[in-house]
C-alpha positions in Angstrom: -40.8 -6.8 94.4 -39.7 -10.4 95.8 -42.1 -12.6 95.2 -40.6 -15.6 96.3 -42.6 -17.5 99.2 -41.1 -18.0 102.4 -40.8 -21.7 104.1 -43.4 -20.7 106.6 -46.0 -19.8 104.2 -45.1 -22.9 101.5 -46.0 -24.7 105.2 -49.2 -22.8 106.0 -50.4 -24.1 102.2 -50.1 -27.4 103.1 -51.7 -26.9 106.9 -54.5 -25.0 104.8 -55.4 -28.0 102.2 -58.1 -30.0 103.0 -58.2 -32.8 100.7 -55.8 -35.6 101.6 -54.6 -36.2 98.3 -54.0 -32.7 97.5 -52.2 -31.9 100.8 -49.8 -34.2 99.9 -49.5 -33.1 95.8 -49.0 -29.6 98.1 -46.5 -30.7 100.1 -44.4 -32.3 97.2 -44.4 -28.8 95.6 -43.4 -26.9 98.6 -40.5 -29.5 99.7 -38.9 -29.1 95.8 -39.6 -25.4 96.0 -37.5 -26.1 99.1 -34.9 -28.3 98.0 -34.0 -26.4 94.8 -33.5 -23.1 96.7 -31.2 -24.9 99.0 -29.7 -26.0 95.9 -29.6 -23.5 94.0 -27.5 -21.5 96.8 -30.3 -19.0 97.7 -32.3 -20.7 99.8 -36.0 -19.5 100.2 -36.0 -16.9 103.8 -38.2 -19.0 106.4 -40.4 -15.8 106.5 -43.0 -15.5 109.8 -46.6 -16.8 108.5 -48.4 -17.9 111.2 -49.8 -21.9 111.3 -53.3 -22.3 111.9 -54.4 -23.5 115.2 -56.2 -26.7 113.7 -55.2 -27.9 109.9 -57.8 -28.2 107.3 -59.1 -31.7 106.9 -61.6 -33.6 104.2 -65.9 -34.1 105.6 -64.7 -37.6 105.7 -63.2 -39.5 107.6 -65.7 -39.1 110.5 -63.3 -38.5 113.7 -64.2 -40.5 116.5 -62.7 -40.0 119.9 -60.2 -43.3 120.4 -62.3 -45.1 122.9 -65.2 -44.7 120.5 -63.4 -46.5 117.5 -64.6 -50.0 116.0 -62.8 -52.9 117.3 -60.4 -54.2 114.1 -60.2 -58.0 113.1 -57.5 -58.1 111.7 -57.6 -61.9 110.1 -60.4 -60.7 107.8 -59.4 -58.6 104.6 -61.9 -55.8 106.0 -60.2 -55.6 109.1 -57.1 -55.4 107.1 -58.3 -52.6 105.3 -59.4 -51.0 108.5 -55.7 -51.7 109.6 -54.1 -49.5 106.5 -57.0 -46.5 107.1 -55.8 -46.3 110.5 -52.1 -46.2 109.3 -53.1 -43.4 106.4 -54.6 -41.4 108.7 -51.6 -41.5 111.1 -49.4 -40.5 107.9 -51.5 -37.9 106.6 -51.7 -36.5 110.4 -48.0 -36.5 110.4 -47.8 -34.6 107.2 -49.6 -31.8 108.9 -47.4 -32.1 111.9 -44.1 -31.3 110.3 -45.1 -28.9 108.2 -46.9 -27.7 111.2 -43.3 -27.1 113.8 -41.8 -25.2 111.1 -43.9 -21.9 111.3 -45.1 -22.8 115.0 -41.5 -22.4 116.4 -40.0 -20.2 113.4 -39.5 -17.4 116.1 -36.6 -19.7 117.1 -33.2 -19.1 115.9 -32.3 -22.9 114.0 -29.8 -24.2 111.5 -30.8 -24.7 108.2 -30.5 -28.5 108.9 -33.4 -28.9 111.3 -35.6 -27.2 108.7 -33.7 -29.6 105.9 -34.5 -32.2 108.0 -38.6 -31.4 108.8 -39.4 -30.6 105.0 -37.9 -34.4 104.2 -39.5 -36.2 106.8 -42.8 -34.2 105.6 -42.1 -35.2 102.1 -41.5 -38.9 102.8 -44.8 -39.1 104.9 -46.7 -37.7 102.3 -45.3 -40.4 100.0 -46.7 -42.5 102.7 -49.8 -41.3 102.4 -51.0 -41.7 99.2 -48.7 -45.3 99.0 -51.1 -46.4 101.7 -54.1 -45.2 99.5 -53.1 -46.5 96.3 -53.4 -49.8 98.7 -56.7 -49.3 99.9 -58.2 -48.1 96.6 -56.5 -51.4 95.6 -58.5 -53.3 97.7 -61.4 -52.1 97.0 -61.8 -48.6 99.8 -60.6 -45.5 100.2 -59.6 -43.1 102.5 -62.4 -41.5 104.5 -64.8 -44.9 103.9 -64.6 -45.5 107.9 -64.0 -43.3 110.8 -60.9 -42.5 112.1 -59.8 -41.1 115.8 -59.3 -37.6 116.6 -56.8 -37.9 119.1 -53.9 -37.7 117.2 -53.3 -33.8 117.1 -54.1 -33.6 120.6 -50.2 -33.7 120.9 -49.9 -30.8 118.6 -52.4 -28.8 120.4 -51.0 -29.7 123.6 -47.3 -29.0 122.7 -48.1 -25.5 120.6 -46.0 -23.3 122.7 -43.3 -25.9 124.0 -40.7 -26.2 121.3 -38.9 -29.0 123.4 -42.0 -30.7 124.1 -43.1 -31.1 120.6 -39.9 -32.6 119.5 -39.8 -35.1 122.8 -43.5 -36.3 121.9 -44.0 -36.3 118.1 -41.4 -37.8 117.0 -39.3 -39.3 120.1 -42.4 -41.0 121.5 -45.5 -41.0 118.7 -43.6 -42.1 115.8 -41.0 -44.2 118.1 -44.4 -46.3 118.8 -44.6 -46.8 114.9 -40.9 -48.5 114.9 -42.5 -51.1 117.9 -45.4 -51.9 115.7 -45.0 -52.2 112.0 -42.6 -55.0 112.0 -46.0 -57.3 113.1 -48.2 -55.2 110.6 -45.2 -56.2 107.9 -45.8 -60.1 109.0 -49.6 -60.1 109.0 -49.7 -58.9 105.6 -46.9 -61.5 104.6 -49.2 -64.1 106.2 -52.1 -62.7 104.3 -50.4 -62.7 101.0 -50.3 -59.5 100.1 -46.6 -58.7 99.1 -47.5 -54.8 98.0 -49.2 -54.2 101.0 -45.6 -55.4 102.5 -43.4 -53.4 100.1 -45.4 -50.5 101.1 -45.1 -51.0 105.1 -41.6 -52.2 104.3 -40.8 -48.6 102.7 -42.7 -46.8 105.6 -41.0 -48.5 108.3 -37.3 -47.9 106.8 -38.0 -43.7 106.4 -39.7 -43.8 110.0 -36.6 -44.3 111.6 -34.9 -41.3 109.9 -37.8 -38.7 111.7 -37.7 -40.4 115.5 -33.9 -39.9 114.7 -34.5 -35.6 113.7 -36.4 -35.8 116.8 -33.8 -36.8 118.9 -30.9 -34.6 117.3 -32.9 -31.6 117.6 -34.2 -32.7 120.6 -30.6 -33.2 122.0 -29.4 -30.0 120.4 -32.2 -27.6 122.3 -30.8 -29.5 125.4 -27.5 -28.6 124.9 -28.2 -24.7 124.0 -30.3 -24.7 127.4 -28.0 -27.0 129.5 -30.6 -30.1 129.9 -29.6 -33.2 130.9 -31.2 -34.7 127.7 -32.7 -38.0 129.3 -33.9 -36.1 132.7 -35.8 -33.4 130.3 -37.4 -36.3 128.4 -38.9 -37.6 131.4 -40.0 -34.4 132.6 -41.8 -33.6 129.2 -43.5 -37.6 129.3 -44.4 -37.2 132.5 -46.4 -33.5 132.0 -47.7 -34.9 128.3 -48.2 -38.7 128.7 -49.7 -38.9 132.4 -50.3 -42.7 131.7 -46.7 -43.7 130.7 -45.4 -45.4 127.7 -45.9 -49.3 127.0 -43.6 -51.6 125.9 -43.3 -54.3 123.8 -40.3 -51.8 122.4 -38.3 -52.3 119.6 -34.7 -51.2 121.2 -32.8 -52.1 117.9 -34.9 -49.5 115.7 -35.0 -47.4 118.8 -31.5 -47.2 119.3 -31.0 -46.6 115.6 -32.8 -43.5 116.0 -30.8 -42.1 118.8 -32.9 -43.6 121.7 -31.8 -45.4 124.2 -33.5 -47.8 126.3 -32.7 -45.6 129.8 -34.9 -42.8 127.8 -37.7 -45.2 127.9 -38.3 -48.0 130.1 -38.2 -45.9 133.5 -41.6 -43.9 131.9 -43.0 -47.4 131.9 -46.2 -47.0 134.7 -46.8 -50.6 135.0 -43.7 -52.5 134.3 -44.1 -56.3 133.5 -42.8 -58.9 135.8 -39.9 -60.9 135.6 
C-alpha cells in the first residue's frame, strides 16, 4: 500500500491548522517532504484532496472588516507594533494562500516548476511569519493581541474557480503592493532604531519579489496556452476583481524586477494624479 502523501493533501494540512505558529512548523514539513521527493527523483504525485473553502485560523486575532480597523500611529512604539501585526497577519494569510492554489487548481495540467515555485514562496512566507513574531514577542506583544482585518481572503474567495484570476490578483497585484510599501516600513524602523526590526523587513522585502515574479511567469504562461494578450487579460481580471483601481505611489524598479511592467499598471489607475 503507498503511503506516501500527495502535494495536495501535505497542502490541505497546512489550510487545516489553526494555530499560526503551527501552520507554519506545518508548512516547513510539507515543503521538505516536498523538496526531498523532488530530490530524491520520485517526486511526491500532487494527488486531488480538496482545499477547504475557508482555512482554519486561531480565536484571536479578532477580524475586523477594514474600515472598522484602529487608526495606526506609527511614531509611537505601539503603533509600531500595530504596524508588524498587520504585516504578520498579511504573511500568515499568504501562507494559506499558496498552499491554498495548489489543490484549488490541481485539476489543471502544470509543470512541476509552478508547483516548485508555490511550495517556496509558501515556505519563505512562513519564515516570514514567525520572523515577524519573534519581533513582536520582542517588543513585548504577540500575535493575536489586537484585531486584525478580514478582508484579505476576500481575494481567495473571490478568485476560487478563476485559475488566471488568482494568479493576476494575489501575487501580480496584492503582493506587488507589498514591494511599493516596505521600503518606507524598512526606513521608519531605521529612524526608530530598531535594526532587527529592519533586518527582518529587509529579508521579507528581498523574497517578496521572487512570488510577484511566479505570479507573473505563470500568469504569462496560462496566457500563452490560451492565446491572451498578457497585459489586455490583466486589465480585464483588475477591472472584474478590483472595481476601484490600483493606487500608486509604485515601486517600478521592484516591479519590473518581478516581470511587471509599468503599461500593466498605471492605465488601472481610477484617479490618476496630475502633472
Amino acid at each position: 500500500m503507498n503511503t506516501r502523501p500527495t502535494l495536495t493533501s501535505l497542502a490541505c494540512s497546512v489550510l487545516t491548522t489553526s494555530d499560526g505558529r503551527e501552520k507554519t512548523r506545518v508548512s516547513h514539513a510539507a515543503a521538505k517532504l516536498w523538496f526531498d521527493s523532488v530530490k530524491s527523483g520520485n517526486p511526491l504525485e500532487i494527488g486531488t484532496s480538496q482545499p477547504p473553502h475557508n482555512p482554519n485560523r486561531p480565536i484571536y486575532p479578532e477580524l475586523l472588516p477594514p474600515n472598522k480597523m484602529p487608526k495606526r500611529r506609527t511614531g509611537s512604539l505601539k503603533g509600531r507594533i500595530a504596524l508588524l501585526h498587520a504585516i504578520a497577519h498579511i504573511e500568515l494569510n499568504a501562507v494559506d494562500l499558496h498552499w491554498d492554489i495548489i489543490p484549488r487548481f490541481a485539476n489543471i495540467n502544470m509543470p512541476r516548476g509552478y508547483f516548485d515555485d508555490w511550495v517556496k514562496a509558501a515556505d519563505e512566507e512562513s519564515k516570514h511569519f514567525n520572523l515577524l513574531c519573534d519581533r513582536l514577542e520582542a517588543l513585548g506583544s504577540h500575535y493575536g493581541a489586537m484585531p486584525a482585518h478580514a478582508g484579505m481572503w476576500r481575494a481567495a474567495q473571490d478568485t476560487a474557480d478563476d485559475f488566471i484570476g488568482r494568479l493576476a490578483i494575489v501575487p501580480m497585484v496584492l503582493e506587488a503592493r507589498g514591494l511599493d510599501v516596505t521600503p518606507g516600513m524598512i526606513e521608519l524602523f531605521k529612524r526608530a532604531d530598531d535594526p532587527e526590526t529592519v533586518k527582518t523587513l529587509e529579508i521579507i522585502y528581498a523574497e517578496e519579489v521572487g512570488h510577484v515574479a511566479y505570479g507573473s511567469k505563470w500568469f504569462h504562461f496560462l496566457c500563452g496556452r490560451h492565446e491572451h494578450d498578457p497585459k489586455d487579460c490583466f486589465h480585464a481580471l483588475v477591472e472584474k476583481y478590483f472595481a476601484g483601481g490600483l493606487k500608486p505611489p509604485f515601486n517600478d524598479e521592484k516591479r519590473a524586477e518581478a516581470g511587471l511592467p509599468p503599461d500593466f499598471y498605471w492605465p488601472m489607475v481610477k484617479d490618476k494624479p496630475r502633472k
